[in-house]
N, C-alpha and C positions, 0 to 999 in steps of 0.2 A: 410477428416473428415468434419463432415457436424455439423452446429453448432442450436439450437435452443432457443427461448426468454422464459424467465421464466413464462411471461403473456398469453405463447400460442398459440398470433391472428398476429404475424409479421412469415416473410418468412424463411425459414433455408436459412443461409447462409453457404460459406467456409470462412476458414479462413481467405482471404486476403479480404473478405466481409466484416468482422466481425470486420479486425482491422481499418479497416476506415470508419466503421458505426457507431461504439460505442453503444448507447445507441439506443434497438429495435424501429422501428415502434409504436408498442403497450407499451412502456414505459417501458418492460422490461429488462431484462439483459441478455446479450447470455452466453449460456453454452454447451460446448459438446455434442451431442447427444449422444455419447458414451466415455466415458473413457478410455485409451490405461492404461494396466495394465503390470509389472514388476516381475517375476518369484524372488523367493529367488535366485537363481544362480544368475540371471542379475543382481540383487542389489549387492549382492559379489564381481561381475567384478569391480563393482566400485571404489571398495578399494583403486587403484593403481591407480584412474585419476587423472588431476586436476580439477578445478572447470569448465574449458569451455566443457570439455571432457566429466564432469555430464552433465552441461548445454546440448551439441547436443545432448544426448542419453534421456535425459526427454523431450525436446523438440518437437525433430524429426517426432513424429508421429500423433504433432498438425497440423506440416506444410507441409506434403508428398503431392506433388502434386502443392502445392504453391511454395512452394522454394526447390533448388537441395539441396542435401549434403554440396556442394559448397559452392553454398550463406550464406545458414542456417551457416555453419563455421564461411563464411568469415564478417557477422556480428556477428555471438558471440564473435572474434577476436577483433574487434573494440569496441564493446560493454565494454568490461574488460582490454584492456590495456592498460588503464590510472589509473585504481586504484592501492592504493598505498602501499598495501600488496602485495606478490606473492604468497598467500597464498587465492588472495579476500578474504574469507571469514573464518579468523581464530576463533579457540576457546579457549579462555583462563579460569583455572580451578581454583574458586571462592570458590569453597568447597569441601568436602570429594567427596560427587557426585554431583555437580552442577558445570554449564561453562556455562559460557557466547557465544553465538556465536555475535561475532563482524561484524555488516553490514555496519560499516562510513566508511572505507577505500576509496569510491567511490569520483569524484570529489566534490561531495558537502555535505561532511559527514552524509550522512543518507542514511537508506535502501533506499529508492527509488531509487537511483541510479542504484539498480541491475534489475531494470524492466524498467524505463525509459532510462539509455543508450542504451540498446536492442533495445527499441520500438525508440527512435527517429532514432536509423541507419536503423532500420527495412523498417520506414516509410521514409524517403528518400531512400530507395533502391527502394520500391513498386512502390512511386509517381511518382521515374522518369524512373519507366518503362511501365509506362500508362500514361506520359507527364498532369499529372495533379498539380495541383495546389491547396494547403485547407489550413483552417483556423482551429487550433488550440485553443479552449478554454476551460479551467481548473478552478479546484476552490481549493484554498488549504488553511489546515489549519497548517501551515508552510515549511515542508519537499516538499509535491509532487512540490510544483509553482518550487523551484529554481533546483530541478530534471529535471523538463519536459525543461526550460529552457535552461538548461547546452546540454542535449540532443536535443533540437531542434535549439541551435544558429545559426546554420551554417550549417542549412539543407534549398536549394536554394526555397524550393517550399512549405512552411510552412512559415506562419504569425501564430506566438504565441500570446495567450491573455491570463493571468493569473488573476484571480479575488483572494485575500487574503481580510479578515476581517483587515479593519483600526485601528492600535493599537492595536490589540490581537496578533500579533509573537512576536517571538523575536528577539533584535535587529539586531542580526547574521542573523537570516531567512531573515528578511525584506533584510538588504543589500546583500544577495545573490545574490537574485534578482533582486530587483532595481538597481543592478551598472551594471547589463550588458547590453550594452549601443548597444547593435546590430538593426539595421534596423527595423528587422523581430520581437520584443520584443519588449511587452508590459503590463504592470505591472497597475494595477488597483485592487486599495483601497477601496473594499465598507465599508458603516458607516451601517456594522450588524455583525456577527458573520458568523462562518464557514457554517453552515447550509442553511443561508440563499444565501451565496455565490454559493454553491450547487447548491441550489432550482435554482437560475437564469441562472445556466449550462444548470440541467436538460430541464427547462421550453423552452431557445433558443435551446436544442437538438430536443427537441417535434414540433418546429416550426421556421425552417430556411428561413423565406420570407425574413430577414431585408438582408439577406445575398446581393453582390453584383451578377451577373449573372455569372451562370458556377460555385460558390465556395457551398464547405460544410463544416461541421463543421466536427472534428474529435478529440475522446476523449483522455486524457492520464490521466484524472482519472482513479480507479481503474475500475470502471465501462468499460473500453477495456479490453477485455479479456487477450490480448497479455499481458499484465501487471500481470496479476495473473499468467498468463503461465509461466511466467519468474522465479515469487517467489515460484515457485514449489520447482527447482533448491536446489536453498539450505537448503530444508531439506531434499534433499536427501544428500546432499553432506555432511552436518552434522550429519544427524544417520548414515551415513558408517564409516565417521570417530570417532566415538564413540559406534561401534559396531556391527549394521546391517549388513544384518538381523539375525544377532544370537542372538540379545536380541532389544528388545522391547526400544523405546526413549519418553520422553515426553519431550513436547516444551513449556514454557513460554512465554507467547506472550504480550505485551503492545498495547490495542487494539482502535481504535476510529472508522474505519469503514467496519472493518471486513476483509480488501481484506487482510491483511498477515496473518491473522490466518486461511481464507479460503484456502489461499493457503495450509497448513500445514493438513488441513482438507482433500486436493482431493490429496494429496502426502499418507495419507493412504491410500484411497480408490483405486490407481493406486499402492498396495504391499508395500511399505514401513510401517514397524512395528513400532506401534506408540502406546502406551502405554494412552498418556493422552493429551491432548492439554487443556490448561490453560490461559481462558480470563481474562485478568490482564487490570484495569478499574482504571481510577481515579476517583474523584467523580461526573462526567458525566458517570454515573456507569447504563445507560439504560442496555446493556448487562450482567451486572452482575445480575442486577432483573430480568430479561426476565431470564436467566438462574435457577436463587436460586429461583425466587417467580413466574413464568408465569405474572408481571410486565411491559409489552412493551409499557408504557407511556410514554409522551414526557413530560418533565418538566423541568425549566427555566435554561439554559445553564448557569455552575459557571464558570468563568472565572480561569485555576488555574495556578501552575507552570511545569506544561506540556503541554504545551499550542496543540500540536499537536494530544493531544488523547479530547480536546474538542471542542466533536461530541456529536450530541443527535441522529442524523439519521443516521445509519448504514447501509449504501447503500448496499455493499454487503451481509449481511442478508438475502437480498432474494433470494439472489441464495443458500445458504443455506435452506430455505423453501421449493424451490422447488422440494428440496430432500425428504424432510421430511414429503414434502405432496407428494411425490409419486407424482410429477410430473405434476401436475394437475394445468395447468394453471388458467383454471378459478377460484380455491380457492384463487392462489396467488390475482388474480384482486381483490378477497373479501378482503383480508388480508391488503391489500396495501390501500385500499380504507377504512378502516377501519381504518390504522393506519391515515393516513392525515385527518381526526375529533380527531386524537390524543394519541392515543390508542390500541394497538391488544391482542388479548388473544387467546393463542394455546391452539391446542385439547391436550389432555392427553397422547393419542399416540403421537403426534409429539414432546411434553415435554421430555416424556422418552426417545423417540430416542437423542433428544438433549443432556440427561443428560448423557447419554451412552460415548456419544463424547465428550464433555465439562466440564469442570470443571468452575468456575470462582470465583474473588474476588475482593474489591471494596477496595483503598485505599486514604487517602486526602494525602494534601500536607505536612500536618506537621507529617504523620508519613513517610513518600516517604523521606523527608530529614533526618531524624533517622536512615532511610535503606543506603542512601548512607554514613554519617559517621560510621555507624556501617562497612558497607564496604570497606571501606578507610584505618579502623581504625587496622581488620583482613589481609587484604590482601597487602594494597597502594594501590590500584585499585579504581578507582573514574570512577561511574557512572553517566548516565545523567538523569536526571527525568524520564525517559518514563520506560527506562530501570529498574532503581531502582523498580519502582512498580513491572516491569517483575519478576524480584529475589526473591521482598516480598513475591510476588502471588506463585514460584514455594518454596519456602521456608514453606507459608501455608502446602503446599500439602504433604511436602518431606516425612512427615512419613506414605503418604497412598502407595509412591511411590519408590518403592523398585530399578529400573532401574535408569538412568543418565537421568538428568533434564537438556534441553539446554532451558536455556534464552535468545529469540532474542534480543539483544543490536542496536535499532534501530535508533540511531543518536551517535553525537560524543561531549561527554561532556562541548565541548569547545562552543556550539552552545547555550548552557543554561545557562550563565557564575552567571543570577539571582539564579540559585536554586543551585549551586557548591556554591558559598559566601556567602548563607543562612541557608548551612547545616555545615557552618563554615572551608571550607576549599577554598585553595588558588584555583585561576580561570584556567581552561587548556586553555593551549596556540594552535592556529589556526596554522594551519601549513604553512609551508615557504610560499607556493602557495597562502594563502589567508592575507598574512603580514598585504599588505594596504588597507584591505577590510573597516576599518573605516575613512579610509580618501580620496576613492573613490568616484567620483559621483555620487548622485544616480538619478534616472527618473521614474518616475509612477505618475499616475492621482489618487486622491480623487474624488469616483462619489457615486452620491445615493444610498440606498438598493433599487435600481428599475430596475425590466429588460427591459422599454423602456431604459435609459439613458445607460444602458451597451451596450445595441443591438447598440443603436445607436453611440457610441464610436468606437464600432470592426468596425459596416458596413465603418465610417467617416475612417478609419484608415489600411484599409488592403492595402498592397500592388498594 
């Protein structure tokens, strides 16, 4: 399978190109040249897997040719056998027709773990069989840093660099991270917000000279394709177990930069019956305007109690576009180049296509905490911020939506213990594995919102 950049002017790659290129040549994002698509029968067979069984059969025909049967297994095996469901990725039922699909089961209670455990074993398998050696750096606004971490500790040929916004996680995210005290990890505090942490990703992926000789960088933001490939996975695995494909699914999504609900977007387009997908926004609510009002301004980042959906730049967006403009790289270069002055405004045709696909809806904090005691209050069931919005957002919709509504549940309650004892209910407890997480060590540097002083930190510090 041969992959190409959303901008046009960078080279097709394959896939083991791809996962250790990360971010195109031309600034791009790679995406499939072609899509491998799934017959109502295949989706059927499904009924009867478990999750790694979905995992190879969605998989499989990103990486023919890359990796055997074999491999491809013998990491989806490592990849999921430490999460702490046997079920990975249960769903439990919220309402008449509404479930939650649960993604914390993973080592560090948040979806990310089902794309970043894959991609770190992925990527030590790849590395040490091309005896190379790279440099990992990320930008997260809480979830993906201690994902990519967990997933790359004790992969021998990876130097981690994680960048998080200084005082914007939360206390759980920040020690996730910072206490893992390995070699190869390292934790860095800029004094800006998640966006900006981004920007100085992107900016060092555009320009690898500080790098030392021989290394490159390589992404486990979402922006690796391998990462989205992965969150394919469980929306297959959850519309078969709620019914696929004899009836149509729609998914709730708690969104900040698009890569999981794009996932949920290219698991239609490869036959899985999807009914509606639902951008669920807190009040960093860029995608809910861009949806309800052709609105894709950038405006002043609110700090809230979901701290992981605020985003103003929605990286994967563009691969989204590139659909919707038919492909057309050089629009994207206009689009992208329009938006960094601030701003974009889609054609009419790409609107409709949008609306076709999307639904969306914009919630604050103080009504997200109403949602989780109203749900605590119906079920026992205590969600975590991101989530809560999910539920509001498919709850909006439920009366236009006649099928089962699964809300991705994208961290694990205990991770936001601020918005659990704000919405007036008792704190969930960390599980055994993370007991002494606040009495733990931690290590990470405070450095500027500057990408000389970061470049220069990774280059002082690699291996």
């Amino acid at each position: 399978m041969q992959f190409v950049s959303t901008r046009g002017q960078a080279p097709a790659l394959n896939f083991e190109e791809v996962v250790l290129t990360g971010l195109a040549a031309d600034g791009g994002l790679y995406v499939p040249k072609e899509l491998p698509s799934f017959s109502s029968a295949e989706i059927a067979a499904l009924a009867n897997a478990d999750y790694q069984q979905v995992a190879f059969t969605v998989m499989r025909p990103f990486v023919v040719g890359v990796l055997s049967d074999d491999e491809l297994t013998a990491i989806i095996d490592k990849a999921y056998r430490e999460f702490r469901h046997p079920a990975i990725a249960p769903l439990i039922q919220t309402d008449r027709n509404e479930w939650v699909l649960e993604l914390f089961h993973g080592p560090t209670l948040a979806f990310k773990d089902f794309a970043l455990q894959f991609l770190g074993h992925l990527l030590d398998f790849l590395l040490a069989r091309r005896g190379q050696r790279v440099v990992v750096l990320g930008a997260t606004s809480g979830d993906t840093g201690s994902a990519a971490i967990e997933g790359c500790r004790r992969c021998d040929n990876i130097d981690i660099f994680i960048l998080h916004p200084h005082e914007r996680v939360s206390e759980v995210q920040r020690r996730q991270m910072t206490t893992v005290l390995a070699d190869n990890v390292h934790n860095l505090a800029v004094t800006g917000n998640f966006d900006d942490c981004q920007n100085i990703v992107k900016h060092s992926f555009r320009n690898q000279d500080f790098l030392p000789d021989g290394r490159q960088l390589v992404a486990v933001n979402s922006i690796n394709w391998a990462r989205i490939m992965a969150q394919i996975v469980y929306y297959f695995y959850a519309g078969v177990a709620l019914g696929s494909p004899h009836r149509e699914i729609a998914f709730s999504v708690p969104t900040g930069n698009f890569g999981d609900i794009f996932a949920g977007y290219l698991a239609k387009q490869m036959g899985l019956p999807v009914s509606e997908l639902i951008i669920a926004t807190n009040a960093n609510d860029i995608l809910h305007r861009c949806i309800s009002s052709n609105d894709h301004s950038k405006k002043p980042l609110h700090h809230s109690l979901s701290p992981s959906m605020d985003i103003m730049v929605s990286s994967n967006f563009e691969r989204l576009l590139f659909d919707l403009y038919n492909r057309d790289g050089a629009e994207i270069r206009r689009l992208m180049d329009e938006f960094d002055q601030g701003e974009m405004t889609l054609s009419a045709t790409a609107m409709d296509q949008a609306r076709v696909l999307f639904s969306s809806f914009r919630q604050d904090d103080e009504a997200m905490l109403k949602v989780i005691r109203e749900v605590c209050a119906a079920t026992g069931y205590t969600l975590d911020p991101h989530t809560a919005i999910g539920v509001a957002a498919a709850r909006a919709r439920a009366a236009e939506i006649s099928g089962p509504i699964a809300c991705l549940a994208t961290a694990h309650p205990a991770k936001f213990p601020t918005a659990v004892e704000q919405a007036g209910l008792p704190t969930a407890s960390l599980p055994n594995s993370m007991s002494n997480l606040f009495e733990s060590e931690e290590r990470f540097v405070v450095l500027p919102n500057e990408v000389s002083a970061v470049q220069s930190h990774v280059a002082a510090h690699c291996r």
